[in-house]
N, C-alpha and C positions, 0 to 999 in steps of 0.2 A: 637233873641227874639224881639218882634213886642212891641212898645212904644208908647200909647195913654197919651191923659190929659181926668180929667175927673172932669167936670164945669157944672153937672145938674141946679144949681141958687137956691134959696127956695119957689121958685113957683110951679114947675115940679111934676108932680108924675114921680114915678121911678122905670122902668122897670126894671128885671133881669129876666136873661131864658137861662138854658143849662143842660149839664147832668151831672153827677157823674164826669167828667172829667176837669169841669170847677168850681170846689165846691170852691179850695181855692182861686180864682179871687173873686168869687160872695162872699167868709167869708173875701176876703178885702176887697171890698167894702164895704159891709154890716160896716165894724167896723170903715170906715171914715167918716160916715153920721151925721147929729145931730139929734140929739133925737128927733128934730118933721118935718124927712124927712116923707116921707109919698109914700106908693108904695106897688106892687106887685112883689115876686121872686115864679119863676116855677123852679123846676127839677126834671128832670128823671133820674127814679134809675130803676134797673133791678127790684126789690123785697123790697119789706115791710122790710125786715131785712137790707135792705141797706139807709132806711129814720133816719138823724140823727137831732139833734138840732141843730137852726143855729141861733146866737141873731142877734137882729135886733130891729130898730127903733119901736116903740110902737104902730106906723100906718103902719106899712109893717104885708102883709099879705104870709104868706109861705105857698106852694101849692106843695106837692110832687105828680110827676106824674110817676104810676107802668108800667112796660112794661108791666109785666105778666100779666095785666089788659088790656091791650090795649091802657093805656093812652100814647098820644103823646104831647112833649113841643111845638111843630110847630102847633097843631093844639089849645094846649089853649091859647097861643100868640097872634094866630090869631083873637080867639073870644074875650079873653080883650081888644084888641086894638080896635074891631069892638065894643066895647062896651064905650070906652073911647076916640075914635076917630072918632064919628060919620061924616059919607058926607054928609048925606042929615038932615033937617028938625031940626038941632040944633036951640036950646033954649038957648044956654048957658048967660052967661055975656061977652061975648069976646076971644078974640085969648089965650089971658092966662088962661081962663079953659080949652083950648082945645089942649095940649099940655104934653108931654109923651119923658123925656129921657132915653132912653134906650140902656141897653148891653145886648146881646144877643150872645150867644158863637158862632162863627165861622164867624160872619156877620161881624169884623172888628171893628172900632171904635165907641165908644158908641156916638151916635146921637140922637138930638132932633127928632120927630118924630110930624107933626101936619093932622090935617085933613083939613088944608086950601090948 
């Protein structure tokens, strides 16, 4: 069994993303967080009857994505991050708006993620 630490800081927003297989990783992390983490979790379920309740920090947004629908975890990942991690023409206040720790299923260790 594969052994991460996991040290998002209280600045971070906070990725999760994976499917039906990775539920009870993403329902423990979910329940080590403080109450004003702040983030987005994606998962893929085969079907509507496979979307269950997941608690979560009161700024975390939960985003079920259906196969039978065509939705893919890899491709909403993509656009949040390309939304939260812009390359060109940021505005932001600094390196710490622009930063995203993230666990993503199968990608190994949850890492910081910046668009510097």
């Amino acid at each position: 069994m594969e052994s991460w630490s996991w040290n998002p800081g209280a600045k971070d927003r906070i990725l999760l993303a994976g499917d039906e297989s990775s539920l009870d990783v993403i329902r423990t992390i979910l329940a080590t967080l403080p109450a004003n983490a702040r983030g987005q979790v994606f998962v893929e379920v085969a079907t509507a009857a496979d979307v269950e309740t997941l608690d979560a920090p009161g700024r975390f947004s939960i985003c079920w994505l259906l196969r039978e629908r065509g939705q893919r975890v890899q491709r909403s990942v993509d656009a949040w991050l390309s939304e939260m991690l812009p390359v060109s023409g940021y505005q932001g206040g600094g390196p710490e708006d622009n930063e995203v720790y993230a666990w993503i299923a199968g990608s190994g260790a949850p890492r910081v993620l910046t668009s510097n």
